[in-house]
C-alpha positions as a Markdown table, in Angstrom:
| # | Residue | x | y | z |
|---|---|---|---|---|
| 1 | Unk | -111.7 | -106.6 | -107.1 |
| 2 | Unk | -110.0 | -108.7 | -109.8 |
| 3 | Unk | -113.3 | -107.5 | -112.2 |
| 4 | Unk | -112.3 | -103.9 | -112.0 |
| 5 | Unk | -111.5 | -102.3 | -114.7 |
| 6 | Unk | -109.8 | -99.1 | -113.4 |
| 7 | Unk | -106.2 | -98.8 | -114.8 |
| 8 | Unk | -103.9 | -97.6 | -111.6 |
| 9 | Unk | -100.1 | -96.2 | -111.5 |
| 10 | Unk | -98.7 | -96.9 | -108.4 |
| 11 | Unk | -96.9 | -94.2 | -106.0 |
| 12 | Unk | -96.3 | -91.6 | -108.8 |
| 13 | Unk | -95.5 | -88.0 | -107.2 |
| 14 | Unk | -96.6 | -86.1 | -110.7 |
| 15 | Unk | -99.9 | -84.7 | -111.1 |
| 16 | Unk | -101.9 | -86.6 | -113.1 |
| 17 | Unk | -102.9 | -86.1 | -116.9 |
| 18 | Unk | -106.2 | -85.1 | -118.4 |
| 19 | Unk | -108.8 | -87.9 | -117.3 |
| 20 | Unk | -106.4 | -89.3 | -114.9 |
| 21 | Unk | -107.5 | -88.8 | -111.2 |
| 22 | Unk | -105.5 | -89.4 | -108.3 |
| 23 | Unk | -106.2 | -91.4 | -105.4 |
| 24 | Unk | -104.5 | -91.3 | -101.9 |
| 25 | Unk | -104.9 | -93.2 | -98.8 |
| 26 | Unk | -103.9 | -93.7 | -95.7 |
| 27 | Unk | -104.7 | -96.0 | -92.5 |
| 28 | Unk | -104.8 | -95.2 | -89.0 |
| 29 | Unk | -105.5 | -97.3 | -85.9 |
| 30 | Unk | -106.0 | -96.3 | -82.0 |
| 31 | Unk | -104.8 | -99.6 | -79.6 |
| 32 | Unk | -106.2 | -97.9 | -76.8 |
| 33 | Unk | -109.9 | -97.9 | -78.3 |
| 34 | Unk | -109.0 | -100.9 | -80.5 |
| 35 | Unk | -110.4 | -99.3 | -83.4 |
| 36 | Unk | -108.8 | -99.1 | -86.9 |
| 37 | Unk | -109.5 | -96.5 | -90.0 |
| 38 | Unk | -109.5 | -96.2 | -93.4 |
| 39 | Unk | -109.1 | -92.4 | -95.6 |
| 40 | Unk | -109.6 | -91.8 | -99.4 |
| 41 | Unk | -109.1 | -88.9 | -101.4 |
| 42 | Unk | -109.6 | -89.0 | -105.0 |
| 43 | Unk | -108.3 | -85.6 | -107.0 |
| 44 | Unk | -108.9 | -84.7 | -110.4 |
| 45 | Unk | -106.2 | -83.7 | -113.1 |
| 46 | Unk | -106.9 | -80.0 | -111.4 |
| 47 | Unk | -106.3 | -81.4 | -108.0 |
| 48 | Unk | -109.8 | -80.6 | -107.1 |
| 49 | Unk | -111.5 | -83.2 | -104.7 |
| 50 | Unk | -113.9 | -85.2 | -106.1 |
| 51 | Unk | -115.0 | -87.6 | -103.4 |
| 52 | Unk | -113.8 | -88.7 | -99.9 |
| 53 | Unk | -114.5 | -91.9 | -98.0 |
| 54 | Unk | -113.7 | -92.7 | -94.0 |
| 55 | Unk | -114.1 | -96.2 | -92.6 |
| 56 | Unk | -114.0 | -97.0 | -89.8 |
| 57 | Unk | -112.8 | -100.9 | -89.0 |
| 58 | Unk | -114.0 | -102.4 | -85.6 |
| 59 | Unk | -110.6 | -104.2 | -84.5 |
| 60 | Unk | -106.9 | -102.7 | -84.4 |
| 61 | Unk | -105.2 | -104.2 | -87.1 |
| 62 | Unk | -101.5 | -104.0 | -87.5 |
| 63 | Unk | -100.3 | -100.9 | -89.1 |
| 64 | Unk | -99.1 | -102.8 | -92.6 |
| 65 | Unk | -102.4 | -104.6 | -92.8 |
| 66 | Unk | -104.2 | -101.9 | -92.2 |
| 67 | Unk | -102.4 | -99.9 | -94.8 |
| 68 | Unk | -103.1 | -102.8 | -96.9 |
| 69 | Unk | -106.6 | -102.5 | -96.2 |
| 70 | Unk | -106.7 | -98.8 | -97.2 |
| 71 | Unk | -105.2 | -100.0 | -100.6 |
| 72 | Unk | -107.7 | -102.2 | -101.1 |
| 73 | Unk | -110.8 | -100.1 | -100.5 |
| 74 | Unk | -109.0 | -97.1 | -102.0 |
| 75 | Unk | -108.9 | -98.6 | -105.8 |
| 76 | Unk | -112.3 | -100.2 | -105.0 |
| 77 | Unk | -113.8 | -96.5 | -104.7 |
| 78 | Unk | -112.0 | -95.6 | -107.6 |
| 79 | Unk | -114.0 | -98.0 | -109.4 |
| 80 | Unk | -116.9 | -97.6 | -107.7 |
| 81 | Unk | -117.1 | -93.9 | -108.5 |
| 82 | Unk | -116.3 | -95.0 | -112.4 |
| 83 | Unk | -113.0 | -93.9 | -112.6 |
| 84 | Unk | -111.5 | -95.7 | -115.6 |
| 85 | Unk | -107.4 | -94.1 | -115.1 |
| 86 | Unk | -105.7 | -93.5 | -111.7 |
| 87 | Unk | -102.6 | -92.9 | -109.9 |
| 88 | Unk | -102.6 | -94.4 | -106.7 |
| 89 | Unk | -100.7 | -92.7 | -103.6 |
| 90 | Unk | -99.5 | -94.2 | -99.9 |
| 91 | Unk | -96.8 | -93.3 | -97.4 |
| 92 | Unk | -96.2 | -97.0 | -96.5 |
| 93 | Unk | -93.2 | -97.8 | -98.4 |
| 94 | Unk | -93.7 | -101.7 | -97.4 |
| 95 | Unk | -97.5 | -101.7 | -99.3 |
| 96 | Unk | -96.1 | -99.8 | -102.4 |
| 97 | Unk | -93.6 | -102.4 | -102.9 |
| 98 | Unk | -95.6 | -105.2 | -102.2 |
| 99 | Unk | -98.2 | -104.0 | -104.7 |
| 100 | Unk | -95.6 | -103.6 | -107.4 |
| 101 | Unk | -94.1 | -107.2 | -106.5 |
| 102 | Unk | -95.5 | -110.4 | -108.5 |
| 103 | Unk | -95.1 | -112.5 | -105.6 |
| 104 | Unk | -96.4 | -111.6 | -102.0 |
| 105 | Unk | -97.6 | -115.1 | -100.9 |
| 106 | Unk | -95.8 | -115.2 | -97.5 |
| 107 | Unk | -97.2 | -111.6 | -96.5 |
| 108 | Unk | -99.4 | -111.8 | -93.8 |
| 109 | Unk | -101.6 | -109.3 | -95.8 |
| 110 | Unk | -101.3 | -111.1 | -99.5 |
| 111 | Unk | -104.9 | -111.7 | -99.8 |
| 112 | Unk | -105.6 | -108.1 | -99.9 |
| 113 | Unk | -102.7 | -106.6 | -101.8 |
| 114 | Unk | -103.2 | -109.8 | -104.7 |
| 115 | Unk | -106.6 | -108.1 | -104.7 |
| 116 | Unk | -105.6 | -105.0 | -105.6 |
């Protein structure tokens, strides 16, 4: 993840400029089938969709990890799909600020947000 060479905003509710796509995602889980999921949009500056992914994870994870998770994967299909400028877009207010913060070595999800 570290390789990638996608530049991403975080959490910014503007639309995005000319070659600038925007990428939201979310995570979901279900205890009762322990199941977890993963959902990516990625927009254009036009707010046309591009390209979708849905995961599906075979444990429930807690909701922050798997948020974190979606984070993750979500700027890894940005750079998988060549995108070289994003803005990237979650509802979990704990995983934007981890992702902005320089130090998250006592989360129990660092390893995935440092990859990010």
């Amino acid at each position: 993840m570290k390789n990638a060479t996608m530049d991403c905003l975080i959490d910014n509710n503007t639309a995005p400029a000319p070659n600038t796509y925007k990428i939201n995602y979310d995570g979901a889980l279900s205890n009762a089938d322990n199941k977890s999921g993963i959902g990516v949009v990625v927009r254009d500056c036009q707010g046309e969709v591009i390209a979708l992914l849905v995961q599906q994870l075979d444990q429930a994870y807690q909701p922050v990890e798997v948020e974190a998770m979606a984070a993750c994967r979500a700027v890894e299909f940005g750079s998988d799909l060549g995108l070289h400028r994003a803005i990237v877009k979650d509802d979990s207010e704990l995983v934007v600020k981890a992702l902005r913060c320089k130090d998250n070595r006592l989360a129990p999800y660092a390893h995935l947000i440092n990859d990010v």
